[in-house]
N, C-alpha and C positions, 0 to 999 in steps of 0.2 A: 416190656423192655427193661432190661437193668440197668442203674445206676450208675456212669460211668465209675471205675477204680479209680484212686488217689492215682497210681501210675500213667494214668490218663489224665487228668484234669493238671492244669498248670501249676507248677509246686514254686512255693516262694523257701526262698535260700533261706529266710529269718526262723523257719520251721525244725529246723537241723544244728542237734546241738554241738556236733564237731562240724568245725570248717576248715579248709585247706585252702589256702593258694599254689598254684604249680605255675608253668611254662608247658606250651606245646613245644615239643620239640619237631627239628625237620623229620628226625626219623621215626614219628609218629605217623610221616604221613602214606598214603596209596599210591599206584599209580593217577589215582582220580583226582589226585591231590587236595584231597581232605583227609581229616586224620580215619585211621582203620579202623576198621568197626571193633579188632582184636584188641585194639588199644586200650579201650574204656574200659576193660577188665579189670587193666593195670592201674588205672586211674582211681576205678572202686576201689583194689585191693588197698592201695596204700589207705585209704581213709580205715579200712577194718584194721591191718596191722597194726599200724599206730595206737588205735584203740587198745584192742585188748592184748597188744606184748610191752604193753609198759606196764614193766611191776608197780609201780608206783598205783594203779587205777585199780589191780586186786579184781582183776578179769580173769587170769588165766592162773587158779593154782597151781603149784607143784605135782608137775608126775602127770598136769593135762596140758593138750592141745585143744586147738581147733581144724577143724576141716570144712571145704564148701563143698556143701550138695546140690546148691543151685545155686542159679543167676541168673534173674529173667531181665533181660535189657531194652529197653525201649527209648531207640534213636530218632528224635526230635528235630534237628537239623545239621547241619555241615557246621563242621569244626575244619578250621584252617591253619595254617604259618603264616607267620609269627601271632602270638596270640599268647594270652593268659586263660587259666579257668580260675575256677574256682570249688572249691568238691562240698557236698553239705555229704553228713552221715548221720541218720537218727534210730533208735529201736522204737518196731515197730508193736512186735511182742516175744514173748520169752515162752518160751515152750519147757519142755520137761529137761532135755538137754542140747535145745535149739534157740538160737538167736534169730530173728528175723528182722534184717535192716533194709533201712528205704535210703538208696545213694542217688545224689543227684552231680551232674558237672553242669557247673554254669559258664558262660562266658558274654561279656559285654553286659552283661543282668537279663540273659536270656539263657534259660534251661536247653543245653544242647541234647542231653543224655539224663534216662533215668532208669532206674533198678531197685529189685527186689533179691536182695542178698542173702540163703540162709546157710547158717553155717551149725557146726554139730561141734558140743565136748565131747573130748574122745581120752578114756586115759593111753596116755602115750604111750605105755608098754606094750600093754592087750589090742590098741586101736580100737576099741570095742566105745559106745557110747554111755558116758555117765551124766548123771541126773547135775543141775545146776543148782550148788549149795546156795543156801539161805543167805551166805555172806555175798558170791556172785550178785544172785539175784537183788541184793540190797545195792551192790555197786555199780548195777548196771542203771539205777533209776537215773541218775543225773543224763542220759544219754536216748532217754528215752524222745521221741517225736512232742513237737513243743504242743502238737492240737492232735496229737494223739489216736487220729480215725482210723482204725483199722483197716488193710484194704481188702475191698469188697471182691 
């Protein structure tokens, strides 16, 4: 039998070097009236935007983007109105010209949502994928998972 995945096993918020606070909002929510499964997308993204389109962190140089090629989500339990979360974002590992992030939302100090984020540098003319320079790869360490396990 394998090893349960980090994705699986109960993730604590202290693990995740960016943290967000938000607000659910009402029109987060379903007819089932908990928030939409679409939602949490939104939720992760804002943690990666933030991340690497701030010039200031020397994530995204000139003339690149990024793009997401996945997002594997794994919904934990019911998120409702009115309500706060909270977003953890950490890298999990860095690839040739891929990032791979582990996003969590918490809420009341319970993991509602969690995911595995991978996104690609792309130069933004060609759309074509380029290698992650030496300076990236140097800026992304601050950001990295604080125990670091790989997931299985």
């Amino acid at each position: 039998m394998n090893a349960p995945s980090r994705i699986q096993s109960a993730p604590r918020l202290e693990n995740y070097p960016l943290r967000l606070a938000d607000n659910v909002r009402f029109g987060d929510l379903d007819v089932n009236g908990h928030v939409n499964n679409a939602v949490y997308a939104s939720y992760f993204e804002t943690g990666r935007v933030i991340l690497v389109r701030d010039p200031a962190r020397g994530l995204t140089p000139p003339g690149a983007a990024w793009v997401m090629v996945r997002l594997d989500t794994h919904f934990r339990a019911e998120l409702h109105w009115p309500g706060t979360i909270e977003t953890g974002l950490g890298v999990l590992r860095l690839g040739n010209s891929s990032v791979l992030f582990e996003q969590v939302v918490f809420s009341e100090g319970r993991c509602v949502a969690s995911a595995h984020a991978t996104t690609v540098m792309i130069d933004a003319k060609t759309r074509k994928p380029i290698p992650l320079s030496p300076e990236v790869r140097a800026n992304f360490k601050p950001w990295m998972m604080r125990d670091a396990a790989a997931p299985a």
